[in-house]
Biopython code that builds the backbone (N, CA, C, O; Angstrom):
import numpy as np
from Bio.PDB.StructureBuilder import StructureBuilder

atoms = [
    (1, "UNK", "N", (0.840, -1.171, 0.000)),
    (1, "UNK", "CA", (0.000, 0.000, 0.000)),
    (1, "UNK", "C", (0.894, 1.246, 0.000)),
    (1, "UNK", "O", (1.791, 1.429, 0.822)),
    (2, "UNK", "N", (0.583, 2.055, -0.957)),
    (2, "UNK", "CA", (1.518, 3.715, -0.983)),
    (2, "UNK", "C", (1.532, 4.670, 0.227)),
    (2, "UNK", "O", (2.375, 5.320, 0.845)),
    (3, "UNK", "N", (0.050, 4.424, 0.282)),
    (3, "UNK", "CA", (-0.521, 5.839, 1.280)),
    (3, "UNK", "C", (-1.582, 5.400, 1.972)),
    (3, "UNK", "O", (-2.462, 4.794, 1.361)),
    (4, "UNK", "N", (-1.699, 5.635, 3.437)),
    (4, "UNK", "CA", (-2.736, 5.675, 3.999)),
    (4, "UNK", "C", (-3.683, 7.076, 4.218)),
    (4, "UNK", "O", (-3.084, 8.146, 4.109)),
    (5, "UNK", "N", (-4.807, 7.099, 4.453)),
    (5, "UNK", "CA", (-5.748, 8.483, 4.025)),
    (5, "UNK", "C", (-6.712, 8.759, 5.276)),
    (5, "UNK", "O", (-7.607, 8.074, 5.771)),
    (6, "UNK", "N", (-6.221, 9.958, 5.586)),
    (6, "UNK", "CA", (-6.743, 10.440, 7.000)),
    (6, "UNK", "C", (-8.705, 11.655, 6.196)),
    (6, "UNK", "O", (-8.495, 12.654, 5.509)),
    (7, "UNK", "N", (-9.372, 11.463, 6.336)),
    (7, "UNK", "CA", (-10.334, 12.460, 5.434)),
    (7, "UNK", "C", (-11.055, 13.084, 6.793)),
    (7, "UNK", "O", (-11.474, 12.464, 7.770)),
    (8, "UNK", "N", (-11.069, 14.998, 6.451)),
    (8, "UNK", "CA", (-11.601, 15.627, 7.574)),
    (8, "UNK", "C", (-12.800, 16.632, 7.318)),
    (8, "UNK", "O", (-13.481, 16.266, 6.360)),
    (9, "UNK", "N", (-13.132, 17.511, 7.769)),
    (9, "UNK", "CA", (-14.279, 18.473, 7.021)),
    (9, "UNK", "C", (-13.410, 19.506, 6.440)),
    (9, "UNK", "O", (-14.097, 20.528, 6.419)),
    (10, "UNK", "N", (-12.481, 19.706, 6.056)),
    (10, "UNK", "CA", (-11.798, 20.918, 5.436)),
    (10, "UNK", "C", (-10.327, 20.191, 4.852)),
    (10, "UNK", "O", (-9.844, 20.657, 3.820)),
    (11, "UNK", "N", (-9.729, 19.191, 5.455)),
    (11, "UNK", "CA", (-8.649, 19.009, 4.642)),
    (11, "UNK", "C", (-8.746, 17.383, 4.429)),
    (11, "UNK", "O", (-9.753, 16.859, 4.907)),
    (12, "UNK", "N", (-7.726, 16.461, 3.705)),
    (12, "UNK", "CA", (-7.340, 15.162, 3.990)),
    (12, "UNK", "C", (-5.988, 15.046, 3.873)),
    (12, "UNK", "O", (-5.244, 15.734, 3.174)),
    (13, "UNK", "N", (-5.605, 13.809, 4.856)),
    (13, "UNK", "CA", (-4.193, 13.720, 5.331)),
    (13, "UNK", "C", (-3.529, 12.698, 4.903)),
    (13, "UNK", "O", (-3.575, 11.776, 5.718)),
    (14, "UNK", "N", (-2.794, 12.413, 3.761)),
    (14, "UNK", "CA", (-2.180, 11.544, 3.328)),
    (14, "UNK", "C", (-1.091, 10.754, 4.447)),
    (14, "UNK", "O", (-1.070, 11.403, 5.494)),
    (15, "UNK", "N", (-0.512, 9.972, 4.485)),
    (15, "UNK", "CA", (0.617, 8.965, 4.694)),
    (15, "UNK", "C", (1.249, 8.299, 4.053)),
    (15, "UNK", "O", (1.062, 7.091, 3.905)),
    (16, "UNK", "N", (2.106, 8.945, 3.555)),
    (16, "UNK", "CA", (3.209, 7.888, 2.447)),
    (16, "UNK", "C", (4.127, 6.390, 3.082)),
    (16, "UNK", "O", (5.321, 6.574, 3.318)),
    (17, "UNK", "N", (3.898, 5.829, 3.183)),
    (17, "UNK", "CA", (4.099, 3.969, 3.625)),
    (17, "UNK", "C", (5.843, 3.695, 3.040)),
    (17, "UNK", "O", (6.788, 3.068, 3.518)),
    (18, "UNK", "N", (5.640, 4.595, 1.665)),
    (18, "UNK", "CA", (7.059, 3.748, 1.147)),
    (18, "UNK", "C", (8.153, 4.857, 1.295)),
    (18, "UNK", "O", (7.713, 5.978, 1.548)),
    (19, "UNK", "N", (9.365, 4.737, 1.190)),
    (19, "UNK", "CA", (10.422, 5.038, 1.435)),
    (19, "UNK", "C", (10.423, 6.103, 0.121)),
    (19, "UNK", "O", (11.014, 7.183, 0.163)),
    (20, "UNK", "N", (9.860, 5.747, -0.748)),
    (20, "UNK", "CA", (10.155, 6.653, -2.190)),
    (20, "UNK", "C", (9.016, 6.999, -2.611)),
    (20, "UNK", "O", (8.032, 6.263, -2.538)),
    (21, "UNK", "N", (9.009, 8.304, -3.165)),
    (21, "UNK", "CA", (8.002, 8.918, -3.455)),
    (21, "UNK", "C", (8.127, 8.545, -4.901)),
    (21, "UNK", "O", (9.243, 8.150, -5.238)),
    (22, "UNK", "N", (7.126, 8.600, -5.885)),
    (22, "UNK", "CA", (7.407, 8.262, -7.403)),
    (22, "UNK", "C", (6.228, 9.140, -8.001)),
    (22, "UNK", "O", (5.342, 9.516, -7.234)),
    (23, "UNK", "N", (6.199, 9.384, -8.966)),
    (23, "UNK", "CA", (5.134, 9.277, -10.418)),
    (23, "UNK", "C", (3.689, 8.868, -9.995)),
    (23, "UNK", "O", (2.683, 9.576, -9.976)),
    (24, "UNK", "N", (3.797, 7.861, -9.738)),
    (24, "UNK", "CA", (2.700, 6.840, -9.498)),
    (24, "UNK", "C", (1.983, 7.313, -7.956)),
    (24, "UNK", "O", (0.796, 7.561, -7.743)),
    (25, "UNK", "N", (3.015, 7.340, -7.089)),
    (25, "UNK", "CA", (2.589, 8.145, -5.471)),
    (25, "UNK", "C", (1.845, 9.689, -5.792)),
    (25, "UNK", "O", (1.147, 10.247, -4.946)),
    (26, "UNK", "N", (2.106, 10.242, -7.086)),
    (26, "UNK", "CA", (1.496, 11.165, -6.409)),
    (26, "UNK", "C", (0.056, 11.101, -7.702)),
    (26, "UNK", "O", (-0.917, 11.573, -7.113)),
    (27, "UNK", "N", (-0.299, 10.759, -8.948)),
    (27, "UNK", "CA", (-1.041, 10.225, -9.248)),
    (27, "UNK", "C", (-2.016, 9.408, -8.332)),
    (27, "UNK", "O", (-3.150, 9.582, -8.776)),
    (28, "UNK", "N", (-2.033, 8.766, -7.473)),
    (28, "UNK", "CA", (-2.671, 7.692, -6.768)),
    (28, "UNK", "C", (-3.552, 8.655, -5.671)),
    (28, "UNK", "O", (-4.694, 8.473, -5.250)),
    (29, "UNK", "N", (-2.621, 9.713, -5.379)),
    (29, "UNK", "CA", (-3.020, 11.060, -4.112)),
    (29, "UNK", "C", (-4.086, 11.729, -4.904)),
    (29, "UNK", "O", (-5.115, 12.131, -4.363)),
    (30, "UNK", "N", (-3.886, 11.839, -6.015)),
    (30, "UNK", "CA", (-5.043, 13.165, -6.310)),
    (30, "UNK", "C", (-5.989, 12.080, -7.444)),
    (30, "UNK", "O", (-6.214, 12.561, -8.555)),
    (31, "UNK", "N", (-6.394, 10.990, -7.220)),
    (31, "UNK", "CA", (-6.944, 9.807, -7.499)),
    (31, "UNK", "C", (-7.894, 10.001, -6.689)),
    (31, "UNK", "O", (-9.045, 9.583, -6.814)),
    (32, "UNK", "N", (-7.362, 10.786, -5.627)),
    (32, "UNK", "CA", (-8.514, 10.256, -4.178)),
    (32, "UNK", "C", (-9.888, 10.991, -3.702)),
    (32, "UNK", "O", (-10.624, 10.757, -2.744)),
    (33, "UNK", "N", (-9.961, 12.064, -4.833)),
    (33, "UNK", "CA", (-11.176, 12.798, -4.188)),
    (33, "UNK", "C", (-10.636, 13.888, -3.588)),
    (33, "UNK", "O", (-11.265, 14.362, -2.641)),
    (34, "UNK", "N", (-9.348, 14.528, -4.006)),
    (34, "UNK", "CA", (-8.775, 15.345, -3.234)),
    (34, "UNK", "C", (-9.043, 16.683, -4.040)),
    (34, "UNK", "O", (-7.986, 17.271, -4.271)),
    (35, "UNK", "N", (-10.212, 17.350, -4.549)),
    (35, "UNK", "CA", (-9.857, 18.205, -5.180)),
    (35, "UNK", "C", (-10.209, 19.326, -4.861)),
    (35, "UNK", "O", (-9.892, 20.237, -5.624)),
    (36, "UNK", "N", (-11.006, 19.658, -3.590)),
    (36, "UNK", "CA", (-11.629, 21.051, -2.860)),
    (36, "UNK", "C", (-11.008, 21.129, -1.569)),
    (36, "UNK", "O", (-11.190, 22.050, -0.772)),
    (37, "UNK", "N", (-10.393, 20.299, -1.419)),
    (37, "UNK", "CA", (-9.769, 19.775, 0.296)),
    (37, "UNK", "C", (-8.312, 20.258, 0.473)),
    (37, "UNK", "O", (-7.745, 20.550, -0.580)),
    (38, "UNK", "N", (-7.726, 20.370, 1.419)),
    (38, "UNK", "CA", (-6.437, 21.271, 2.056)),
    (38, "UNK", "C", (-6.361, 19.837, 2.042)),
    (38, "UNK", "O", (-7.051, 18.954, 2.552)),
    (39, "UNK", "N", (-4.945, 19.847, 1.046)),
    (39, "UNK", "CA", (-4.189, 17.988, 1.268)),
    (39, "UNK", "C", (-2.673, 18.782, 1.830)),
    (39, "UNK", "O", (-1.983, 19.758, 1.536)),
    (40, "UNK", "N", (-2.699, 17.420, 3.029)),
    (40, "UNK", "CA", (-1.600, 17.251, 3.683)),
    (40, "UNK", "C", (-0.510, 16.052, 3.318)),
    (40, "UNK", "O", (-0.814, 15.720, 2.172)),
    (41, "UNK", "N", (0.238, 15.518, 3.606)),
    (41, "UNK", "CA", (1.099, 14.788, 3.414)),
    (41, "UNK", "C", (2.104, 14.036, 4.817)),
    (41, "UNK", "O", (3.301, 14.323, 4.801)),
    (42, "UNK", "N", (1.887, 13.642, 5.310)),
    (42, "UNK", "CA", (3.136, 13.107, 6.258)),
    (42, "UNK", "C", (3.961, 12.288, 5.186)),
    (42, "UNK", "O", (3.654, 11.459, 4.330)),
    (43, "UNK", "N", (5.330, 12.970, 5.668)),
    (43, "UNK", "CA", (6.509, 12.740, 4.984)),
    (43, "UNK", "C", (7.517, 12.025, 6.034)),
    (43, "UNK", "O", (8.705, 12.348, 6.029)),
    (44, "UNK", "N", (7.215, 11.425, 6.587)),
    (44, "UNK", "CA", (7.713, 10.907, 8.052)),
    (44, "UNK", "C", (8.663, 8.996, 7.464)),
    (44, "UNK", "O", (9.494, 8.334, 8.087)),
    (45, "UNK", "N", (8.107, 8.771, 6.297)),
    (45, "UNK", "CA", (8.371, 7.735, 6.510)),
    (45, "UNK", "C", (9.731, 7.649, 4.912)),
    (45, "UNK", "O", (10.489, 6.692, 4.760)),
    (46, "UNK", "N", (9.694, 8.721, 4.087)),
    (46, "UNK", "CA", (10.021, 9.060, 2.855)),
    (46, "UNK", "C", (11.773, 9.980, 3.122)),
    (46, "UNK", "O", (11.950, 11.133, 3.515)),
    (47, "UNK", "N", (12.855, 8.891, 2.715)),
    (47, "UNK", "CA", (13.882, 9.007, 2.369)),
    (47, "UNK", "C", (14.349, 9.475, 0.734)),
    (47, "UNK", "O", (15.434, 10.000, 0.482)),
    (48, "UNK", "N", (13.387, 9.193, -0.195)),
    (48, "UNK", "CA", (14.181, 9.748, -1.489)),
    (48, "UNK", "C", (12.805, 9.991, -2.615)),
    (48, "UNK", "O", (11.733, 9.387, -2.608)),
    (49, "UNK", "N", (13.378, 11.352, -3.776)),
    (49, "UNK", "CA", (12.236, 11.604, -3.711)),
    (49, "UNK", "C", (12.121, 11.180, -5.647)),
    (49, "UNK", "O", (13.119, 11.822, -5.973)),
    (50, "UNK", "N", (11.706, 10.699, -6.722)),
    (50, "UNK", "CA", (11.700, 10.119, -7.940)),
    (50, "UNK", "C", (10.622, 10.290, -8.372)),
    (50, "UNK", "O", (9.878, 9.366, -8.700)),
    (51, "UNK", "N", (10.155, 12.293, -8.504)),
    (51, "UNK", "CA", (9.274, 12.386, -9.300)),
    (51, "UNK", "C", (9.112, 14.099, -9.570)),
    (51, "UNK", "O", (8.998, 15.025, -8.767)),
    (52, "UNK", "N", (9.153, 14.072, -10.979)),
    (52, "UNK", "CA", (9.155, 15.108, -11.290)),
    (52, "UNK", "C", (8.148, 15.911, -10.987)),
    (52, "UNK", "O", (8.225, 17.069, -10.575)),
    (53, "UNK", "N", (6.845, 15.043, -11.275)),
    (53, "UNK", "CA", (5.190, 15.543, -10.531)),
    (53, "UNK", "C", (5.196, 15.666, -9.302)),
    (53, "UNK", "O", (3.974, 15.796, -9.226)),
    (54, "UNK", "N", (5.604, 15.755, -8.007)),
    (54, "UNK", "CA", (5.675, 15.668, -7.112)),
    (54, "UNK", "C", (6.413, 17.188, -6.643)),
    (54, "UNK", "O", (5.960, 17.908, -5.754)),
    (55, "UNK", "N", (7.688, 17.492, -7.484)),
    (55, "UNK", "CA", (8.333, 18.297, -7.467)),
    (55, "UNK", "C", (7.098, 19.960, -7.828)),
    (55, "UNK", "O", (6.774, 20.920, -7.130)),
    (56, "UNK", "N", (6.698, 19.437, -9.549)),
    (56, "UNK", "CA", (5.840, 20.374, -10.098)),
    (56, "UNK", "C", (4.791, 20.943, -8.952)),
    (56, "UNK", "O", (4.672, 22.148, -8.734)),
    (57, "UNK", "N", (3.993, 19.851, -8.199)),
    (57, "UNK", "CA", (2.937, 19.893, -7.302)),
    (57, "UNK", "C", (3.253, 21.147, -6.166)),
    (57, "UNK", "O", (2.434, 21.798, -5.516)),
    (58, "UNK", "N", (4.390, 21.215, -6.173)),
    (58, "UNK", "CA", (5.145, 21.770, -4.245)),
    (58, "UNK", "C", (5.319, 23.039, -5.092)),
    (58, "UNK", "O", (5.057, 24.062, -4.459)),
    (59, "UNK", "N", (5.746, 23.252, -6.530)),
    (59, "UNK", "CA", (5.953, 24.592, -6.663)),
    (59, "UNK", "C", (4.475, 25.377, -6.741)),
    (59, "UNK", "O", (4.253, 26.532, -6.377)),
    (60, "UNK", "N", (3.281, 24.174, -7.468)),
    (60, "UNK", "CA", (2.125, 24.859, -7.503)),
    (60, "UNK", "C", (1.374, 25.063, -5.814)),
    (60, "UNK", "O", (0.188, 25.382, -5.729)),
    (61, "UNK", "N", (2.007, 24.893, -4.884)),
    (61, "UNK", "CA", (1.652, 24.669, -3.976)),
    (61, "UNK", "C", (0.206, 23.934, -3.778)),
    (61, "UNK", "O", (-0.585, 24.420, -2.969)),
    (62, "UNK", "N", (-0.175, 22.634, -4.599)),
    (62, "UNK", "CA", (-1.284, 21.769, -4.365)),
    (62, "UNK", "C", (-1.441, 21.078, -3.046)),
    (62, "UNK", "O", (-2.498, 20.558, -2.687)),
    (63, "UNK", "N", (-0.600, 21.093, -2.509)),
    (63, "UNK", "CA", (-0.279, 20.382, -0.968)),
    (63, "UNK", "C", (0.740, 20.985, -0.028)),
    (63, "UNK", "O", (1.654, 21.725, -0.392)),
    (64, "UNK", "N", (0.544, 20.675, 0.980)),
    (64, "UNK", "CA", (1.544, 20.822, 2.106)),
    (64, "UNK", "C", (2.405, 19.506, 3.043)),
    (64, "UNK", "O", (1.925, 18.427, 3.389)),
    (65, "UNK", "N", (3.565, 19.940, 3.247)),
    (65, "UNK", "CA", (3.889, 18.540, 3.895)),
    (65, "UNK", "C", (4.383, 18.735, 5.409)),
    (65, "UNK", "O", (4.874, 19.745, 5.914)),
    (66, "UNK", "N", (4.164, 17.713, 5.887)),
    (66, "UNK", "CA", (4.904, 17.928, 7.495)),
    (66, "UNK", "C", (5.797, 16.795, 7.763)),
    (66, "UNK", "O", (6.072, 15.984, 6.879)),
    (67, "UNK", "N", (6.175, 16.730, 8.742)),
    (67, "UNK", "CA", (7.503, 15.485, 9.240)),
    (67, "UNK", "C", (8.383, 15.070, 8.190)),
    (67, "UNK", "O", (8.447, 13.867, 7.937)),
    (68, "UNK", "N", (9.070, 15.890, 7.541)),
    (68, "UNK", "CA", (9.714, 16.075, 6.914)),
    (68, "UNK", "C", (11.207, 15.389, 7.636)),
    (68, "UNK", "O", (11.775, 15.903, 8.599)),
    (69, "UNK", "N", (11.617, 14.271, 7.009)),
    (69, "UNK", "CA", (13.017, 13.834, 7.379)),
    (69, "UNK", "C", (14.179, 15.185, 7.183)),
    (69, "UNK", "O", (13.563, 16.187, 6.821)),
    (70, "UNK", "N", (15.446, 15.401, 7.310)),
    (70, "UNK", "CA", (16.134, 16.123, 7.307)),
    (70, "UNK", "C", (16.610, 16.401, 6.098)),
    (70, "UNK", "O", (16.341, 17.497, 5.608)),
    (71, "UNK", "N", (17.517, 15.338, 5.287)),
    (71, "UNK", "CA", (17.679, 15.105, 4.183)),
    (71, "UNK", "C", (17.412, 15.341, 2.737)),
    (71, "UNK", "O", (18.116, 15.527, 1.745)),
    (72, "UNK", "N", (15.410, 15.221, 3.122)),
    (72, "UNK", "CA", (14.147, 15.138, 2.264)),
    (72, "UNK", "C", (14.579, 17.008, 2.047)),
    (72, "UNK", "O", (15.062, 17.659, 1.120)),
    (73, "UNK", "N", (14.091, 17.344, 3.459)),
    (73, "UNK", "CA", (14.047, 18.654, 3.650)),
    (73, "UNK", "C", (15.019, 19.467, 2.810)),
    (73, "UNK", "O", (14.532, 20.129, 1.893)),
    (74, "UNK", "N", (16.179, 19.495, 2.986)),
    (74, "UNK", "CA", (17.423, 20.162, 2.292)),
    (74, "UNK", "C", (17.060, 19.979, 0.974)),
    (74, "UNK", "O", (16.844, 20.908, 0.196)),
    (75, "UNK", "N", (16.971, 18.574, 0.646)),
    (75, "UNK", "CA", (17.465, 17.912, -1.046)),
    (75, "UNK", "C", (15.937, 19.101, -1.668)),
    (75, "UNK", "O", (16.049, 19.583, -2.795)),
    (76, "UNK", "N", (14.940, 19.361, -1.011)),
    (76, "UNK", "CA", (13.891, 19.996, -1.640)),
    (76, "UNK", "C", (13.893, 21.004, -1.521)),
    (76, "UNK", "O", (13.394, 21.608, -2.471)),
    (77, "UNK", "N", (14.597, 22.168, 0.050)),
    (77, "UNK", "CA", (14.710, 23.600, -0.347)),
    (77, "UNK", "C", (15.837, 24.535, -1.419)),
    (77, "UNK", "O", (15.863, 25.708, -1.792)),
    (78, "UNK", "N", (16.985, 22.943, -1.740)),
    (78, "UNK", "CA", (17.362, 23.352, -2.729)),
    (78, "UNK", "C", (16.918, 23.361, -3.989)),
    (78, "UNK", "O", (16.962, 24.413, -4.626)),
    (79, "UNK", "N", (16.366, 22.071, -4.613)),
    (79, "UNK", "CA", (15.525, 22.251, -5.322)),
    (79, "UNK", "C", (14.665, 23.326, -5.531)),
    (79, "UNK", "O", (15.015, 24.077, -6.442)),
    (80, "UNK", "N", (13.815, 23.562, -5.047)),
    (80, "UNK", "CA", (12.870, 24.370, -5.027)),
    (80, "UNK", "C", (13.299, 25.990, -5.273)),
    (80, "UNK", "O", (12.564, 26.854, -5.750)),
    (81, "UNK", "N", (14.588, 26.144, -4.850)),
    (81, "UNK", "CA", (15.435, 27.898, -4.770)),
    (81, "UNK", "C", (14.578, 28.774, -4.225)),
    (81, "UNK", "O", (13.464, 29.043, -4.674)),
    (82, "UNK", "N", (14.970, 29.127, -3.470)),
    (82, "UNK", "CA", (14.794, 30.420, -2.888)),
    (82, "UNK", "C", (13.790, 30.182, -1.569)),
    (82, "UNK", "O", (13.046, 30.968, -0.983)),
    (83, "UNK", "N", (14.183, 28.297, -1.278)),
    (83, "UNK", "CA", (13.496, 28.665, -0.215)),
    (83, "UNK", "C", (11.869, 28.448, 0.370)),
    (83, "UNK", "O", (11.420, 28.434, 1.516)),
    (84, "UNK", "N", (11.178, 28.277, -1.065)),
    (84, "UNK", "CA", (9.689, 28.364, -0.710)),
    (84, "UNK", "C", (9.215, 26.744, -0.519)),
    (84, "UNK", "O", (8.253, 26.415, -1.213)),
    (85, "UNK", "N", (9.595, 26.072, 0.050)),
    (85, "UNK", "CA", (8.948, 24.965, 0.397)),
    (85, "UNK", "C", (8.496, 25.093, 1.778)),
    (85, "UNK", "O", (9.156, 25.332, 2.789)),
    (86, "UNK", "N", (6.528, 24.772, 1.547)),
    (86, "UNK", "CA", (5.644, 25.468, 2.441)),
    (86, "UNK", "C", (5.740, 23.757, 3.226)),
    (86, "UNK", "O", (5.495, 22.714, 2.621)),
    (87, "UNK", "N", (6.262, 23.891, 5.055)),
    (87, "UNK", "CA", (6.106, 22.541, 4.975)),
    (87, "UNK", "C", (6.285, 22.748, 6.982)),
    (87, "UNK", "O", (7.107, 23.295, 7.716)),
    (88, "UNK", "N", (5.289, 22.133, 7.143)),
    (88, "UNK", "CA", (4.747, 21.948, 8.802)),
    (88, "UNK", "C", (5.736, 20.914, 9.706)),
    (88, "UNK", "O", (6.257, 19.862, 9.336)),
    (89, "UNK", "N", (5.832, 21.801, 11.440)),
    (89, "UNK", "CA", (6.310, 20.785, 12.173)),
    (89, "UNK", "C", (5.910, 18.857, 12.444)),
    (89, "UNK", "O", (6.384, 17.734, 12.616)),
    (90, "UNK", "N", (4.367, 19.885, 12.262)),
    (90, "UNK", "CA", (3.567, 18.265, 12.817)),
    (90, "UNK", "C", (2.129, 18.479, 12.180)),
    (90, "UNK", "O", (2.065, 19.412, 11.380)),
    (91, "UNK", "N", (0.914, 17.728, 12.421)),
    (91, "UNK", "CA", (-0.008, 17.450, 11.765)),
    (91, "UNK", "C", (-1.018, 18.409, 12.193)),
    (91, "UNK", "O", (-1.881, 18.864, 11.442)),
    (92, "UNK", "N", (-0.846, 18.778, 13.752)),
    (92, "UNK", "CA", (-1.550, 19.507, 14.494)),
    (92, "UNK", "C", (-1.239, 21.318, 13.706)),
    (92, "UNK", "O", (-2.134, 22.136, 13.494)),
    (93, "UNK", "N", (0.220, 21.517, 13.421)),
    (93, "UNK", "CA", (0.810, 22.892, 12.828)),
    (93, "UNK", "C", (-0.147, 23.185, 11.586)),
    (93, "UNK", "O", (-0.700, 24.259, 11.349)),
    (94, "UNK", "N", (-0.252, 21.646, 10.613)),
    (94, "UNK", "CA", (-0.929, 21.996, 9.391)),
    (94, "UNK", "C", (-2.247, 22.695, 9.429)),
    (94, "UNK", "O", (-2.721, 23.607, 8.752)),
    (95, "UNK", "N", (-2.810, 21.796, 10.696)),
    (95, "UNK", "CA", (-4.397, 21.893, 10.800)),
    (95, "UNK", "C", (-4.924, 23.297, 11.300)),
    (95, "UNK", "O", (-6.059, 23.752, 11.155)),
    (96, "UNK", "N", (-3.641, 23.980, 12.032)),
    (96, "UNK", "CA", (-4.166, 25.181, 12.495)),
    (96, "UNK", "C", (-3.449, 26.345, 11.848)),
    (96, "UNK", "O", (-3.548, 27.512, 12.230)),
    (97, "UNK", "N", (-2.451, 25.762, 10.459)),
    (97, "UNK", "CA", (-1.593, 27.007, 10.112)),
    (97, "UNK", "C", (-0.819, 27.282, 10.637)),
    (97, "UNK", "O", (-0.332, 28.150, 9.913)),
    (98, "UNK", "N", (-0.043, 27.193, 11.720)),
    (98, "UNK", "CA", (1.039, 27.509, 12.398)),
    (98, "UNK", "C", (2.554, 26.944, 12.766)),
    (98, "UNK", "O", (2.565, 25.804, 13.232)),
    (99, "UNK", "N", (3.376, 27.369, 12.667)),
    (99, "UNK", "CA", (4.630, 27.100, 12.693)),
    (99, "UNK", "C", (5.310, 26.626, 11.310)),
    (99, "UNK", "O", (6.183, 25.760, 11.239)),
    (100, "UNK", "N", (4.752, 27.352, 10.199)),
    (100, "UNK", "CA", (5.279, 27.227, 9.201)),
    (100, "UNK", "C", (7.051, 27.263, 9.192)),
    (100, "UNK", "O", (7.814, 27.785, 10.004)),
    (101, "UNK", "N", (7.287, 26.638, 8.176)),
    (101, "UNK", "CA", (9.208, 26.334, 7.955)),
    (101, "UNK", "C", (9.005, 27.021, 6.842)),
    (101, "UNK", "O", (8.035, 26.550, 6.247)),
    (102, "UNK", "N", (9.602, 28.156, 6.148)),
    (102, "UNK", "CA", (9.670, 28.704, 5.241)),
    (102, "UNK", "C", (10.869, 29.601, 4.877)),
    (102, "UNK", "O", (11.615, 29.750, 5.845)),
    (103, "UNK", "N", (11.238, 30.186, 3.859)),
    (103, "UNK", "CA", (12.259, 31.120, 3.101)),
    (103, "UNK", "C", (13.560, 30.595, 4.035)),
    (103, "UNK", "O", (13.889, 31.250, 5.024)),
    (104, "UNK", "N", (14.415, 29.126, 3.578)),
    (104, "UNK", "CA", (15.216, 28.330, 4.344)),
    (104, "UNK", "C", (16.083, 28.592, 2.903)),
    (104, "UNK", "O", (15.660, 28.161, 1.830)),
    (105, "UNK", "N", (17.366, 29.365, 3.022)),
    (105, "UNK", "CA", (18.428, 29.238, 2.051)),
    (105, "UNK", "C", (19.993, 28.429, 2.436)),
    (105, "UNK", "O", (20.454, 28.725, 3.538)),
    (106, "UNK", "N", (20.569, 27.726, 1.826)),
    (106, "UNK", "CA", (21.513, 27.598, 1.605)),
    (106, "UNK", "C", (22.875, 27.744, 0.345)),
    (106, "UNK", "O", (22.752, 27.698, -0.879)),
    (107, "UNK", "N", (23.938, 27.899, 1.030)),
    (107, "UNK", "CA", (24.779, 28.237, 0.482)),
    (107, "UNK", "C", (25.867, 27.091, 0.731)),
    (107, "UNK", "O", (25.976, 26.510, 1.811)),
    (108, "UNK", "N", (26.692, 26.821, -0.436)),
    (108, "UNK", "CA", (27.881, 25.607, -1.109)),
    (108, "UNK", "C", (28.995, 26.728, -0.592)),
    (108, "UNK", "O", (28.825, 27.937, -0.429)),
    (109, "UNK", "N", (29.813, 26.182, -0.453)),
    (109, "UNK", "CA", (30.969, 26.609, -0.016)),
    (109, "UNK", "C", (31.978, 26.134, -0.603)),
    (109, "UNK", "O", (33.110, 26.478, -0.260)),
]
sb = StructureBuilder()
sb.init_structure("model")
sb.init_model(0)
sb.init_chain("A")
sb.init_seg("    ")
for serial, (resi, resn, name, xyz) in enumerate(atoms, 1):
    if name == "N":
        sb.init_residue(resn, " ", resi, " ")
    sb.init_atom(name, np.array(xyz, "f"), 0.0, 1.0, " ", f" {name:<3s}", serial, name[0])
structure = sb.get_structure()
């Protein structure tokens, strides 16, 4: 199974199961009836990320993610440039808006 599916009166809360996000993971997410709803994501369990749609999604900001491994985190605020990856401490942060992680730059040395 990819994802387990949390459904609420205003948002639904994905769970990604596998280690890798793909093509197919995020196809399968917006499969789900997700199309008026604040979609979340726990990223808690997701070490590497193998999808260009997934990437596209975060710039359109279609979702938000939380529990973000460390790794995940970096490899995507670089990606992303400049920083704008919109992405929560915990599940409770998403639900109420708060404690956003945002405008995170790094620099190569």
């Amino acid at each position: 199974m990819f994802f387990s599916k949390i459904t609420g009166k205003k948002e639904i809360i994905f769970t990604i199961n596998s280690s890798t996000v793909t093509d197919d993971t995020v196809d399968r997410i917006f499969d789900a009836d997700a199309v008026l709803k604040k979609i979340g994501i726990n990223m808690q369990h997701v070490s590497c990320i193998k999808s260009k749609k997934f990437i596209k999604c975060l710039i359109e900001n279609k979702f938000r993610l939380y529990n973000l491994q460390n790794d995940v985190l970096v490899y995507l605020a670089i990606v992303l440039k400049d920083g704008f990856l919109k992405s929560h401490m915990s599940c409770e942060d998403l639900l109420e808006n708060k404690r956003e992680l945002v405008k995170r730059h790094f620099l190569v040395a």
